[in-house]
DRENTORKOL-3810 file (N, C-alpha, C; in nm, 4 decimals):
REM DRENTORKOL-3810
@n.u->-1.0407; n.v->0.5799; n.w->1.3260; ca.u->-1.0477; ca.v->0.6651; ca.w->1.4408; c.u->-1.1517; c.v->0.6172; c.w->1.5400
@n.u->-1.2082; n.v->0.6637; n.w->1.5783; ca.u->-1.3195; ca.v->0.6640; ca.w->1.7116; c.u->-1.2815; c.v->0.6749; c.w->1.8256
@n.u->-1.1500; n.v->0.6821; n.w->1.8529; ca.u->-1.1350; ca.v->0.7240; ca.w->2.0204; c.u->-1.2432; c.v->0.8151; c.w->2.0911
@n.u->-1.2332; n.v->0.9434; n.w->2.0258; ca.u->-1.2412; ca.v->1.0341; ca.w->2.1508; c.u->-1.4232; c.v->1.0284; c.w->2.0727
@n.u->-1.5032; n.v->1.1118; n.w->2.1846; ca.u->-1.6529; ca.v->1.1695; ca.w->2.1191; c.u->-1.6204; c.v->1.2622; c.w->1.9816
@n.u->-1.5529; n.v->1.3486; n.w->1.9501; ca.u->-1.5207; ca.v->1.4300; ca.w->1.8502; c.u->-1.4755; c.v->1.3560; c.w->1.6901
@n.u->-1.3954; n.v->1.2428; n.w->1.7502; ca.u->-1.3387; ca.v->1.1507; ca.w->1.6392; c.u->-1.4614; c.v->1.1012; c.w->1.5832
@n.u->-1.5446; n.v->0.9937; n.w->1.7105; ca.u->-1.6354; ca.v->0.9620; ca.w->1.6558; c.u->-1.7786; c.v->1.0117; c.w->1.5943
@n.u->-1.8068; n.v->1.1638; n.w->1.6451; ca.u->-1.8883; ca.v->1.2515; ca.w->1.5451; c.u->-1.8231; c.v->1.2466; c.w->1.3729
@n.u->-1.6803; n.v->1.2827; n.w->1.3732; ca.u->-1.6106; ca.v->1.3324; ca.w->1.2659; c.u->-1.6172; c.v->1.1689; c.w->1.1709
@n.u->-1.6153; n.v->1.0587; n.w->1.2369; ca.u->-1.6459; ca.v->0.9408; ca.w->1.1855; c.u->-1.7994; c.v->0.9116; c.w->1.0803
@n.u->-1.8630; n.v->0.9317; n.w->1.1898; ca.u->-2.0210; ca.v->0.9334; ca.w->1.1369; c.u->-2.0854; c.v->0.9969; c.w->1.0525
@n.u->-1.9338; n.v->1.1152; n.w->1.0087; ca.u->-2.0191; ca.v->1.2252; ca.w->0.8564; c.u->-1.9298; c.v->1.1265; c.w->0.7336
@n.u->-1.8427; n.v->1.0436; n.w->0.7689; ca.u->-1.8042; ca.v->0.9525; ca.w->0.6403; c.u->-1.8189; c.v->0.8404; c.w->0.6710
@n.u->-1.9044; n.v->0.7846; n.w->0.6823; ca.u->-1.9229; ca.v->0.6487; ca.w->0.7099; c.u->-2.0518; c.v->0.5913; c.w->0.5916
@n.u->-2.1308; n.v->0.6900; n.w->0.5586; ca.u->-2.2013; ca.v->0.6652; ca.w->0.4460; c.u->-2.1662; c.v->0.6536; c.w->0.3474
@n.u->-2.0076; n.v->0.7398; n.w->0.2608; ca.u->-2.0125; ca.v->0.6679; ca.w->0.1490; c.u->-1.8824; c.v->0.6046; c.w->0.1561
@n.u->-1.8273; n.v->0.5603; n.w->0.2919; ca.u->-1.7538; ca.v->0.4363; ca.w->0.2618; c.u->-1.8003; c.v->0.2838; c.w->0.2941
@n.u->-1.7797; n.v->0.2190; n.w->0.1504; ca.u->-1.8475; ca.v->0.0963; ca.w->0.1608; c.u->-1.7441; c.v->-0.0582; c.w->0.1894
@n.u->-1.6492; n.v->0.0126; n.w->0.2840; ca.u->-1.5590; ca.v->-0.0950; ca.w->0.3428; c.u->-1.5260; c.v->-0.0657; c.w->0.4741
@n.u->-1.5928; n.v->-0.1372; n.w->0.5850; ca.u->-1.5865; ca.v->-0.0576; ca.w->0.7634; c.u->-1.5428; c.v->-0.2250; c.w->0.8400
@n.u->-1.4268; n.v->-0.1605; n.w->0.8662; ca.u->-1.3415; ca.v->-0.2010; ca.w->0.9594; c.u->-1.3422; c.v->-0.1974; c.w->1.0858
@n.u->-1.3389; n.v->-0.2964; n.w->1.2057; ca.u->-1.3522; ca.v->-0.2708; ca.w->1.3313; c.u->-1.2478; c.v->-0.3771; c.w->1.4093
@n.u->-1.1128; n.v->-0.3289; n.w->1.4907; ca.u->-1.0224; ca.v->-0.4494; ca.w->1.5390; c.u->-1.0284; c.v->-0.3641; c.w->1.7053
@n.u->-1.0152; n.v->-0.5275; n.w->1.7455; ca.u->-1.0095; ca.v->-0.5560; ca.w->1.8763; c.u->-0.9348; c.v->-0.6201; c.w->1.8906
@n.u->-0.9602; n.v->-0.6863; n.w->2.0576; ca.u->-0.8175; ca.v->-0.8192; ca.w->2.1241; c.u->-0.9596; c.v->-0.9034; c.w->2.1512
@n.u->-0.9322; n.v->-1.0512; n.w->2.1100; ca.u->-0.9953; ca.v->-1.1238; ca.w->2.1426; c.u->-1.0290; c.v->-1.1631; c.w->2.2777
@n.u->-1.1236; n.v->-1.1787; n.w->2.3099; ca.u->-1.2035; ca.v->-1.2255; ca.w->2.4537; c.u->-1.2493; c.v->-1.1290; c.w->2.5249
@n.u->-1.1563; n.v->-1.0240; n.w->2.4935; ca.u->-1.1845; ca.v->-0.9525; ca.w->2.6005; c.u->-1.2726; c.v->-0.7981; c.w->2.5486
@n.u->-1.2454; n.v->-0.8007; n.w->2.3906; ca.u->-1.3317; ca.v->-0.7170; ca.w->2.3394; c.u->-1.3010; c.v->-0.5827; c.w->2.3477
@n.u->-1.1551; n.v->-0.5303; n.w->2.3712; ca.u->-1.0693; ca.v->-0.3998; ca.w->2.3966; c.u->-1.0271; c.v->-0.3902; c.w->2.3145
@n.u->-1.0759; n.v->-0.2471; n.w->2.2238; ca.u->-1.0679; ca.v->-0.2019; ca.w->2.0728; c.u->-0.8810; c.v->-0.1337; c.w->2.0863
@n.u->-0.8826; n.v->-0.1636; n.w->1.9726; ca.u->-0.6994; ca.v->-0.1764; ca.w->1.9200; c.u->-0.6886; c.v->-0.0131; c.w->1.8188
@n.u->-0.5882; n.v->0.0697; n.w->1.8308; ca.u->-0.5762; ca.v->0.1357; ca.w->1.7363; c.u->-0.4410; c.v->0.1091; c.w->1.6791
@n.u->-0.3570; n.v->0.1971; n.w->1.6152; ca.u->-0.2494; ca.v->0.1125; ca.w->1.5030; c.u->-0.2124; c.v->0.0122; c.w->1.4567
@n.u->-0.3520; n.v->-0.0073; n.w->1.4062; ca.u->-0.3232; ca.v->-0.1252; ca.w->1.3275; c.u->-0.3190; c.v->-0.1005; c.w->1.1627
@n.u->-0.1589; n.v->-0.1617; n.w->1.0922; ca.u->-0.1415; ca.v->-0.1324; ca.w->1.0139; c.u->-0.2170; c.v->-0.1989; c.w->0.9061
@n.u->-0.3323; n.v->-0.1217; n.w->0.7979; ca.u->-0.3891; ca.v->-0.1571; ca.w->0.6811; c.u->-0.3219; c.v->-0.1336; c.w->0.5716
@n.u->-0.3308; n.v->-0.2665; n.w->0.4743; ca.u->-0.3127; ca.v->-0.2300; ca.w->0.3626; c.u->-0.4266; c.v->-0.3221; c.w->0.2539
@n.u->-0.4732; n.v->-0.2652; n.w->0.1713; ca.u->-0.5548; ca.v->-0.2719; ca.w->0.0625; c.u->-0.4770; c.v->-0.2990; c.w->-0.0546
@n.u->-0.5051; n.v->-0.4771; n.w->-0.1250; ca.u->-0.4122; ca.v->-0.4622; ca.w->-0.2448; c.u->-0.5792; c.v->-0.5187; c.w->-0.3175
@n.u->-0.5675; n.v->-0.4531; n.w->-0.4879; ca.u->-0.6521; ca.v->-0.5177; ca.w->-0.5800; c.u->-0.5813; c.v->-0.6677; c.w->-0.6132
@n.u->-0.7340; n.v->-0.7184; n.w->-0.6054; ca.u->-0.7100; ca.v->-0.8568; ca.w->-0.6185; c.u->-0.6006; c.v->-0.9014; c.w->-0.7453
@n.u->-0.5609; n.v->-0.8253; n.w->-0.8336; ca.u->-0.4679; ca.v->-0.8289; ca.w->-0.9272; c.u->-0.3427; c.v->-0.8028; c.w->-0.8794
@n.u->-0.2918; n.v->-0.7662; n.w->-0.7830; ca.u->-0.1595; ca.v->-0.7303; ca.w->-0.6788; c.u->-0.1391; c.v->-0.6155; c.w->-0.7136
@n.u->-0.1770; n.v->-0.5252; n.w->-0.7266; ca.u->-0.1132; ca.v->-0.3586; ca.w->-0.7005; c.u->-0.2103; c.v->-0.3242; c.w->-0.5505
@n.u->-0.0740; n.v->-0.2534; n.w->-0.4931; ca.u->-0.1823; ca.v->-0.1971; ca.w->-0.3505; c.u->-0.2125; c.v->-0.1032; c.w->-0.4029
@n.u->-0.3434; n.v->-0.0547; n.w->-0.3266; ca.u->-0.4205; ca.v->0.0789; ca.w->-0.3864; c.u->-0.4507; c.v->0.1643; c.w->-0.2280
@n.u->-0.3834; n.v->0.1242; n.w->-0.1329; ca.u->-0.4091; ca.v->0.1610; ca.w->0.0002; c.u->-0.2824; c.v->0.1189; c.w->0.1588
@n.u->-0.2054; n.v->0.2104; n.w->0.2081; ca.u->-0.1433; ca.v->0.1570; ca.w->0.3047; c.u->-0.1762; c.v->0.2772; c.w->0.4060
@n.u->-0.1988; n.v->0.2470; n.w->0.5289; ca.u->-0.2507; ca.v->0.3437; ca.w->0.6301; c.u->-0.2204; c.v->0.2799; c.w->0.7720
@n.u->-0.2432; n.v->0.3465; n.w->0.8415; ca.u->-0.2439; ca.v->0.3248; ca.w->1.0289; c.u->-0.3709; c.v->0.3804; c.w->1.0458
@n.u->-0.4489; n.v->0.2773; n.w->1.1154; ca.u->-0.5868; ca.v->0.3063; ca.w->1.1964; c.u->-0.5433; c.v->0.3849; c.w->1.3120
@n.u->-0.5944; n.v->0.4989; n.w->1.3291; ca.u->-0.6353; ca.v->0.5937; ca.w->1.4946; c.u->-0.6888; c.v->0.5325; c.w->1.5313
@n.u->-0.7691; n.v->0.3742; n.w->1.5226; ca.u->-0.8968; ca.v->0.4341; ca.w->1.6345; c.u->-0.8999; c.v->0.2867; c.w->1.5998
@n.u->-1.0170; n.v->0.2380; n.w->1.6563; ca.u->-1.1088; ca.v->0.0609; ca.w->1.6095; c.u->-1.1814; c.v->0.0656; c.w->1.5411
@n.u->-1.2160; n.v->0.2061; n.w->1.4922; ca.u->-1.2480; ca.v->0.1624; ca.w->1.3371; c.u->-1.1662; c.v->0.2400; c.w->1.2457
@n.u->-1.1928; n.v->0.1973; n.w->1.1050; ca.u->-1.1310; ca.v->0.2329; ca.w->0.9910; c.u->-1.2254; c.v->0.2192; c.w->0.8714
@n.u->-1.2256; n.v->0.3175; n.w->0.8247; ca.u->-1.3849; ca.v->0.2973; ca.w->0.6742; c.u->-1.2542; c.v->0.4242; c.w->0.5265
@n.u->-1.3181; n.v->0.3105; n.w->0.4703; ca.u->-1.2979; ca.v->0.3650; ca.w->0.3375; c.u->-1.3588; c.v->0.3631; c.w->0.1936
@n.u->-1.3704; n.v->0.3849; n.w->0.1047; ca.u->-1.4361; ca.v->0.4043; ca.w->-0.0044; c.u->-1.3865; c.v->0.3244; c.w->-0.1252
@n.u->-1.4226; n.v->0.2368; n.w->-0.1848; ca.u->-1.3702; ca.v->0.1867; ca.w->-0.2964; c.u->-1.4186; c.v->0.1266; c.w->-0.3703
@n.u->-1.4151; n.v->0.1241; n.w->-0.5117; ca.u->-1.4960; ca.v->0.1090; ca.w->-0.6503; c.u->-1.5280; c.v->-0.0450; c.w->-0.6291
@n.u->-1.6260; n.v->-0.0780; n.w->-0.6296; ca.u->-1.6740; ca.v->-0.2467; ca.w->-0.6276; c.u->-1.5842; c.v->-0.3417; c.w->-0.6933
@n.u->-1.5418; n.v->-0.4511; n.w->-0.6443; ca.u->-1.4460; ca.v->-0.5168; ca.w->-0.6758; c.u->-1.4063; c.v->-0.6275; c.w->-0.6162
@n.u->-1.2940; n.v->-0.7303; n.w->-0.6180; ca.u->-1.2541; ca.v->-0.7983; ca.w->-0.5460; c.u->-1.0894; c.v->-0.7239; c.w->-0.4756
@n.u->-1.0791; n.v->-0.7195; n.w->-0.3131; ca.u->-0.9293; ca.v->-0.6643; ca.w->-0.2626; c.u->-0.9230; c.v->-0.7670; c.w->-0.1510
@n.u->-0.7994; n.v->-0.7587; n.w->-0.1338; ca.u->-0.7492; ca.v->-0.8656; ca.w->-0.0054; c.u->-0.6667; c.v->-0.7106; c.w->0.1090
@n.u->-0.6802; n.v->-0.8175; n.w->0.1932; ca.u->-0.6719; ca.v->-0.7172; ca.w->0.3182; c.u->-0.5680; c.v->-0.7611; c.w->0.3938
@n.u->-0.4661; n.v->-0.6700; n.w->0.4155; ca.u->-0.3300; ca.v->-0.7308; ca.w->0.5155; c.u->-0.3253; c.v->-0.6495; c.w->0.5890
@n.u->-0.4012; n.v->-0.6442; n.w->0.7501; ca.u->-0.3830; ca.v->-0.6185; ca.w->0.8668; c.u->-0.3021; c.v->-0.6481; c.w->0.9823
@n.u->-0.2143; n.v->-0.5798; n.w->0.9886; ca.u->-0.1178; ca.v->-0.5848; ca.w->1.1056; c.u->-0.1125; c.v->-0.5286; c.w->1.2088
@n.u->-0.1463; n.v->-0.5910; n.w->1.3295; ca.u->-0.1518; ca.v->-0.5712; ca.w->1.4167; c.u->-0.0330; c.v->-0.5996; c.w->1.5609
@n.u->0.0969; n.v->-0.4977; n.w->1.5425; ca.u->0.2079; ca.v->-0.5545; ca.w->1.6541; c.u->0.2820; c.v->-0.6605; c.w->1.5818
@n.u->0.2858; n.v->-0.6578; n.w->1.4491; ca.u->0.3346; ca.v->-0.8338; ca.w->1.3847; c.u->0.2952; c.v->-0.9390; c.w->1.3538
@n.u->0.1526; n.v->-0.9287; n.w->1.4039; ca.u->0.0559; ca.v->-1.0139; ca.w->1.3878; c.u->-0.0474; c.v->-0.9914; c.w->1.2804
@n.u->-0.0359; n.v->-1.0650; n.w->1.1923; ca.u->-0.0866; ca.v->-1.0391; ca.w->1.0382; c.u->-0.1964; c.v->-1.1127; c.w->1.0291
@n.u->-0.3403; n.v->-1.0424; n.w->0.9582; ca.u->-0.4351; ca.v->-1.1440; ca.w->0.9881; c.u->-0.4526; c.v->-1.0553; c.w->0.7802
@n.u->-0.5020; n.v->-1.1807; n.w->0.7079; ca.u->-0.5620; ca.v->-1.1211; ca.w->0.5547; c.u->-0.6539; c.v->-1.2056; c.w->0.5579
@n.u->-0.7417; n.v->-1.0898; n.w->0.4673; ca.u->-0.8709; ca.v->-1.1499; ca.w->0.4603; c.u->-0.9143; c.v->-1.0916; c.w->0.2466
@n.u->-0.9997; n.v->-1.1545; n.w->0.1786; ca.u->-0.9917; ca.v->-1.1257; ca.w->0.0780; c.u->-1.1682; c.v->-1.0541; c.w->0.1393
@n.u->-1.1831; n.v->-0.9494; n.w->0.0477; ca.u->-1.2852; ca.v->-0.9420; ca.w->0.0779; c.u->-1.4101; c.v->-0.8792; c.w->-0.0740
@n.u->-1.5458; n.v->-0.9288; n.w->-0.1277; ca.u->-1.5957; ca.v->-0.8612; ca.w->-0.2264; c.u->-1.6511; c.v->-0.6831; c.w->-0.2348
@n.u->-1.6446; n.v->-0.5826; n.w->-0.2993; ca.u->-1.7203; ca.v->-0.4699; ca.w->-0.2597; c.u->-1.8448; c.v->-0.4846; c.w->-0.3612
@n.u->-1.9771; n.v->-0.4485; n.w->-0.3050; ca.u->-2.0766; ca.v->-0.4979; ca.w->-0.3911; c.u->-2.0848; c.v->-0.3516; c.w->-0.4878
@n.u->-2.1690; n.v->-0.3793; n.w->-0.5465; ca.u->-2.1551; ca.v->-0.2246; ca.w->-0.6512; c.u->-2.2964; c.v->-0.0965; c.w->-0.5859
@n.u->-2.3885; n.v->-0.1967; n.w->-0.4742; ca.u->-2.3669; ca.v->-0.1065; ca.w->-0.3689; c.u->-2.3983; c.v->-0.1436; c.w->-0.1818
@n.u->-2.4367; n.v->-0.0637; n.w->-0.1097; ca.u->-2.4080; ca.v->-0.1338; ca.w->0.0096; c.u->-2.3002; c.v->-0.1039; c.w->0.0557
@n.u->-2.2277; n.v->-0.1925; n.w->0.1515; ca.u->-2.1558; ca.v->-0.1698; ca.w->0.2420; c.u->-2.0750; c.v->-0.3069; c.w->0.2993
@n.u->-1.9560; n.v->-0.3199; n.w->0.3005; ca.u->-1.9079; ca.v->-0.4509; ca.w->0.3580; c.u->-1.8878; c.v->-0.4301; c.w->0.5115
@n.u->-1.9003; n.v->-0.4928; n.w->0.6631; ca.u->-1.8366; ca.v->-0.4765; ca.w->0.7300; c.u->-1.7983; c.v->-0.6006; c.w->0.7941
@n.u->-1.6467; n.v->-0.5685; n.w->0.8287; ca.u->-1.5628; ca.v->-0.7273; ca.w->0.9119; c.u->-1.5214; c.v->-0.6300; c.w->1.0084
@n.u->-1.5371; n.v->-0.7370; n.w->1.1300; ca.u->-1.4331; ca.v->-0.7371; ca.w->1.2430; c.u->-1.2800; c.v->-0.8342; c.w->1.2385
@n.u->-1.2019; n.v->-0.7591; n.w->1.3014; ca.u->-1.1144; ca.v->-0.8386; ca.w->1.3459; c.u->-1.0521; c.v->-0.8515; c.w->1.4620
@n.u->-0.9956; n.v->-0.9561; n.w->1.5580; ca.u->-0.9772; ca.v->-0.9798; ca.w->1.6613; c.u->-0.8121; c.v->-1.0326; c.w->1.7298
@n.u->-0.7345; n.v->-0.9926; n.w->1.7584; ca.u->-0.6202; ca.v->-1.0164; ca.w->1.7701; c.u->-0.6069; c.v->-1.0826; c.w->1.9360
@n.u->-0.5011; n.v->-1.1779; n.w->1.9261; ca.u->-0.4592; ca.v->-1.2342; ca.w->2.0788; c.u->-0.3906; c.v->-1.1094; c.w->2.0948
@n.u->-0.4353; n.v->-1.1077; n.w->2.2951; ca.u->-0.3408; ca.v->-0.9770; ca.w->2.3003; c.u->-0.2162; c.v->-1.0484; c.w->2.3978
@n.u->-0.0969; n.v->-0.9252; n.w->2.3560; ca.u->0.0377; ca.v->-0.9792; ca.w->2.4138; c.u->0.0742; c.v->-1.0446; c.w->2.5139
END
């Protein structure tokens, strides 16, 4: 979420205990993207997560581990594998050409 001021209050009361924060844009120009389709698979191949981002960001919560990340954005698929530490916080950006 984060569009509106309200989203992003309603953001900032869960953002502490999710320790995976997501942020997509369009490259160059730095104009935050919302529906972009996430999915979360354990590094063993079961997904444990499929969603649509509201907003340029996206945070979620998940047991320390290794997951790979398949972000779609318009068809444009960007994966990324990523570690969760057992504690802390991971955060990636991602950046898409825009149309």
């Amino acid at each position: 979420g984060a569009n509106g001021v309200s989203e992003r209050e309603d953001l900032a009361q869960v953002k502490s205990p999710a320790n995976l924060r997501l942020l997509f844009a369009v490259k160059g120009s730095g104009s935050y993207l919302s529906d972009v389709k996430v999915r979360i698979d354990d590094a063993t191949g079961p997904t444990l997560l499929t969603a649509v981002s509201k907003g340029p960001l996206f945070y979620v919560a998940l047991p320390p581990g290794l997951y790979n990340l398949i972000l779609d954005n318009a068809g444009q698929v960007q994966t990324m594998q990523v570690a969760i530490p057992d504690s802390g916080a991971i955060e990636r950006s991602f950046y898409w050409v825009s149309d």
